[in-house]
C-alpha positions, 0 to 999 in steps of 0.5 A: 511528495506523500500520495493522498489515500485516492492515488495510493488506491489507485496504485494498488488497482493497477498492481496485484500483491504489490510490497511496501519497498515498491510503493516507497519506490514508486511515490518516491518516498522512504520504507518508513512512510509507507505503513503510517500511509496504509494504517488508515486504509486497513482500519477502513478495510479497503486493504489487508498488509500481510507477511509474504517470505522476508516482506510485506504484501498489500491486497485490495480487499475489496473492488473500488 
């Protein structure tokens, strides 16, 4: 089932500089949907996706 934009944020409350493979993961969906997941997030500027090594971390960007 795809999170809605409240459950997702809330995920990202409870884990610090967490990567898009452990959001699939955890709401048991593909790698794939997690960007089209976050793109309306980051243009609302609540989170930020950034390259960390070989992947991609989210970060809060500020506290809700």
């Amino acid at each position: 089932m795809i999170p809605s934009e409240k459950e997702l944020l809330s995920f990202l409350k409870r884990h610090n500089l967490v990567n898009l493979t452990a959001i699939a993961r955890h709401f048991d969906i593909k790698n794939a949907t997690v960007p089209d997941l976050l793109k309306p997030l980051e243009k609302k500027k609540l989170i930020e996706v950034r390259k960390f090594g070989g992947s991609k971390v989210v970060l809060l960007r500020r506290s809700l």
